[in-house]
C-alpha positions as CSV (number, residue, x, y, z in Angstrom):
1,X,149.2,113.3,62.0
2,X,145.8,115.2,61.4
3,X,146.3,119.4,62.1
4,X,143.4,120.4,64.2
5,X,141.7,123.6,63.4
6,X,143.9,126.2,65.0
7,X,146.7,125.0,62.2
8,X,144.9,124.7,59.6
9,X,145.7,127.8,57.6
10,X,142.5,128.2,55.7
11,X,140.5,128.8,59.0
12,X,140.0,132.3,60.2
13,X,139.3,133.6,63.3
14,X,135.3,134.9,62.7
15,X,135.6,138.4,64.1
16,X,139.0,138.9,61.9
17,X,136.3,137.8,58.9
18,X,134.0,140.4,59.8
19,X,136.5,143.1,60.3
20,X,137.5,142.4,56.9
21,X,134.1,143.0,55.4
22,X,134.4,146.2,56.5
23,X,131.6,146.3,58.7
24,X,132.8,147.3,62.1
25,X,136.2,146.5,64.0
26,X,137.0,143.4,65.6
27,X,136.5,144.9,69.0
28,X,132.8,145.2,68.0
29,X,132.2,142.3,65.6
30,X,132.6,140.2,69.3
31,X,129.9,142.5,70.8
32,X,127.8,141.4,68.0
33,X,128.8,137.6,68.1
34,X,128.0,137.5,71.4
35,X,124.6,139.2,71.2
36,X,123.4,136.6,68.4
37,X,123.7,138.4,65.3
38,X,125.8,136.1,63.5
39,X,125.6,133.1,61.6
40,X,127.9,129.8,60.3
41,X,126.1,127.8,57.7
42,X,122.9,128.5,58.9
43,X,124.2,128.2,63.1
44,X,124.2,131.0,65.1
45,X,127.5,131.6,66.8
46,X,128.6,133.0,70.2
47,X,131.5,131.7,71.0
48,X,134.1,133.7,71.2
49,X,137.5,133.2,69.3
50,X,135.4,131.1,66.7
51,X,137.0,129.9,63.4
52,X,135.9,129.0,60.0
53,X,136.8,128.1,56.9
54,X,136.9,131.5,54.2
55,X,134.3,129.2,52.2
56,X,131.8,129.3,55.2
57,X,128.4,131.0,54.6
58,X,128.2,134.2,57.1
59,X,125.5,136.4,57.8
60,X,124.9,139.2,59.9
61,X,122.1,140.2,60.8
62,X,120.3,137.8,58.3
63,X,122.6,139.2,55.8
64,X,125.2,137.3,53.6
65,X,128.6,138.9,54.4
66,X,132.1,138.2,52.3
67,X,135.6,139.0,53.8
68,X,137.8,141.0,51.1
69,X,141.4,142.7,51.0
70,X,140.9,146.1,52.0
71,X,141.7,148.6,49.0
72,X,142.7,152.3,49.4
73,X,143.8,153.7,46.0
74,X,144.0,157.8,44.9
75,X,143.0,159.1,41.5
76,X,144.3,162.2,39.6
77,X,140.7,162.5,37.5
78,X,141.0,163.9,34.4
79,X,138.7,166.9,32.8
80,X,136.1,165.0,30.7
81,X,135.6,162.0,33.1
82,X,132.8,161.5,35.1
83,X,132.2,159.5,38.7
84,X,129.2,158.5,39.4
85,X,127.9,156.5,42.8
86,X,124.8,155.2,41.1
87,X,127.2,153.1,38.6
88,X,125.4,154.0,35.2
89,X,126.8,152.9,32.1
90,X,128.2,156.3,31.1
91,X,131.2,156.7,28.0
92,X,134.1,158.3,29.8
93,X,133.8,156.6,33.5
94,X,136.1,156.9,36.0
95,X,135.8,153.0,36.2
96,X,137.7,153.0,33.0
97,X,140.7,154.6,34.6
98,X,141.1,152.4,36.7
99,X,139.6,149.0,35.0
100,X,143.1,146.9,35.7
101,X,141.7,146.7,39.4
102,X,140.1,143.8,40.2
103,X,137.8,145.1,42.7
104,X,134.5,146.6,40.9
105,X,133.3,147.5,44.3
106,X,135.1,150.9,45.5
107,X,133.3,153.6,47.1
108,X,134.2,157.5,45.2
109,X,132.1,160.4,45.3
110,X,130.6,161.9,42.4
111,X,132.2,164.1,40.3
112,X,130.9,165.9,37.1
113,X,133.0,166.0,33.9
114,X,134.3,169.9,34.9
115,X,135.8,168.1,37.9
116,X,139.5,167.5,38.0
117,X,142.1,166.4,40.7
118,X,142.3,163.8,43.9
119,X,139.3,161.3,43.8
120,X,139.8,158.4,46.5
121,X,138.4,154.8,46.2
122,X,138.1,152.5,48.8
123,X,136.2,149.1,49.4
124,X,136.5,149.9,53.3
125,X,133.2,150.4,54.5
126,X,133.9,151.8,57.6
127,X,136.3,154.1,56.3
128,X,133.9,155.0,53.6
129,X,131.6,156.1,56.4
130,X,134.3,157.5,58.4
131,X,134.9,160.3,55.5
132,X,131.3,160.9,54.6
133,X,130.6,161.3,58.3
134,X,133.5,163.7,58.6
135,X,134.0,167.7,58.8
136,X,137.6,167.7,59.2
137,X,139.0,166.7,56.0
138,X,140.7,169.6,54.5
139,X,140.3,170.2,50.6
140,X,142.3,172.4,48.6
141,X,140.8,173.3,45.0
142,X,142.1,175.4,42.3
143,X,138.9,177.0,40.4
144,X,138.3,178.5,37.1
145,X,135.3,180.5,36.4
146,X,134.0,181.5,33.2
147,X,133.8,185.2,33.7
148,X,136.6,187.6,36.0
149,X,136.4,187.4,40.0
150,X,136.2,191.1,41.4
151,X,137.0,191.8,45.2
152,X,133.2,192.5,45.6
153,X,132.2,189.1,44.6
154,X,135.3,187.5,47.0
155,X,133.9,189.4,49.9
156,X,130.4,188.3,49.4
157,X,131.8,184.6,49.4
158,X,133.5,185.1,52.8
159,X,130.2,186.1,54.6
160,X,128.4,183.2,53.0
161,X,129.6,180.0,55.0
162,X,126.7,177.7,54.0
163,X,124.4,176.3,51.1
164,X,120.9,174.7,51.2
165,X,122.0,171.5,53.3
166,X,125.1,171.6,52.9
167,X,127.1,173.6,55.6
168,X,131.1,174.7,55.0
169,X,133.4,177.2,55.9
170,X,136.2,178.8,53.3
171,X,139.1,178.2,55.6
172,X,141.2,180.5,52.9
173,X,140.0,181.9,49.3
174,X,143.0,183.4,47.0
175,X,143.1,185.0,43.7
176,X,145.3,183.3,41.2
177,X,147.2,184.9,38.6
178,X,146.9,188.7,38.0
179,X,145.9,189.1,34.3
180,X,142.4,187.7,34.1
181,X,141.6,187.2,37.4
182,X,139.1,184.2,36.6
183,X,140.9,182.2,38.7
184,X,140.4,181.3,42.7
185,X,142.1,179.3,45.4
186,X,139.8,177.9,48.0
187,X,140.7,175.8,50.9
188,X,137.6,174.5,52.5
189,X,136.9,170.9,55.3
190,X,135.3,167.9,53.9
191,X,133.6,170.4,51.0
192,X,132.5,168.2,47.6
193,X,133.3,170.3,44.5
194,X,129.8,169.2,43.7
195,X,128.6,171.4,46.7
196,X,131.3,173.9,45.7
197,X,129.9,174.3,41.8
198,X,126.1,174.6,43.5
199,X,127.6,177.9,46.1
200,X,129.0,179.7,43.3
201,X,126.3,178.9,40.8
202,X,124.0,180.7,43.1
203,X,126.1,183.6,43.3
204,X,126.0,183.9,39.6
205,X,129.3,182.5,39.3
206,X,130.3,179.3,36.9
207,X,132.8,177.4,37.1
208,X,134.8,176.1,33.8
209,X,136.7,173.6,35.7
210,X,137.4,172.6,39.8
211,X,140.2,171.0,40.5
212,X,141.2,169.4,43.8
213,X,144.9,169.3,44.4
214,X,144.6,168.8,48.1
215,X,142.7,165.3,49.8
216,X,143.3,165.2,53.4
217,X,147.0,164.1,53.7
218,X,147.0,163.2,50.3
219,X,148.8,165.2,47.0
220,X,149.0,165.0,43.5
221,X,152.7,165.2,44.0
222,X,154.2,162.5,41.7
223,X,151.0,161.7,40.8
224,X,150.2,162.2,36.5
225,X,146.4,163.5,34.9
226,X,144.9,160.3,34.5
227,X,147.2,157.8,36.5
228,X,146.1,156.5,40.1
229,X,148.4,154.7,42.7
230,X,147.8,152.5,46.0
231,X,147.7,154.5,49.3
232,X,150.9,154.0,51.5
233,X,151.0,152.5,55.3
234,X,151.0,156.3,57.0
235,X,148.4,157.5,54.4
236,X,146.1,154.9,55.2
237,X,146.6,155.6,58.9
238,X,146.1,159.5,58.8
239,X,142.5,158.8,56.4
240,X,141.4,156.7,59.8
241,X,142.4,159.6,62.1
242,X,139.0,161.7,60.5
């Protein structure tokens, strides 16, 4: 006997496909089924509970989408590499670190080569937003600058809590070590060490190397210079609580 569509394992409910794009939960992919917005081979659809086949042409919004397995991976980058969001052919890419992945199409953050530490990668595009949208992310970094940190210059950096366009608050700042005193602990809320390196340029201050040890939830406990590893169930869940 012929299955009908609701067995047939290749067919996929159409909000589930659109979830899985990464453009909005299911909840609101129906919202923008039923308004019109989307498309089967050419058809609009509005029916809800809808299936199709995962070699069905889907648009939304007059835009061709594609379902994919949602990635979340964590990075311990090395000193020397560099991330970069507009994806030039650079020598010493993060890509290159993590090149065994079959998905080319990760979101990270940029990150010069004096950047070290947790860099995430994610081809969830809500997420993605989620995190760039977000001032609650808390980020630990361990900083070396080029000349010694006097209590003067830590007490200037306390009453400064925001640079340019970019606004942040040191939660905690730390000296490190006692001999050279070069060295700074800074825990800060959704603070790029790209934004970091600009602050302390402008206090005549420049950093050697930045190091985040401290992504949200996320540790490099267990996790080697160089290596990366896949985010866990409970991970994954506390990134989506930003």
């Amino acid at each position: 006997m012929k299955k009908s569509e609701f067995e047939n394992s290749d067919l996929i409910r159409l909000n589930k496909f659109i979830s899985n794009s990464g453009i909005c939960s299911r909840r609101e992919a129906d919202t923008h089924i039923s308004m019109g917005m989307v498309s089967v081979n050419g058809k609009i659809i509005t029916e809800m509970g809808y299936k199709i086949n995962l070699n069905d042409k889907v648009c939304y919004d007059g835009q061709i989408i594609q379902s994919e397995k949602k990635e979340y991976l964590i990075l311990n980058k090395p000193k020397g590499f560099i991330a970069d969001l507009k994806k030039k052919k650079l020598n010493k890419s993060v890509d290159e670190l993590i090149k065994s992945r079959p998905n080319s199409k990760l979101f990270f953050e940029d990150m010069s080569r004096i950047c070290s530490g947790l860099l995430f990668f994610t081809n969830d595009i809500r997420l993605k937003n989620k995190i760039m949208n977000s001032k609650k992310i808390e980020m630990v970094y361990h900083i070396i600058f080029d000349k010694t940190i006097s209590e003067l210059n830590i007490s200037q950096i306390r009453k400064k809590n925001n640079f340019l366009k970019d606004k942040f608050k040191f939660e905690s700042i730390s000296q490190i070590g006692n001999k050279f005193k070069k060295e700074l602990g800074v825990k800060v809320y959704s603070t790029s060490p790209v934004t970091l390196i600009k602050f302390f340029s402008s206090h005549n201050l420049n950093i050697k190397q930045i190091d985040r040890v401290i992504y949200g939830p996320i540790t490099k406990k267990n996790l080697p210079r160089g290596k990366w590893r896949n985010l866990n169930k409970a991970e994954i869940s506390l990134m989506n609580m930003f």
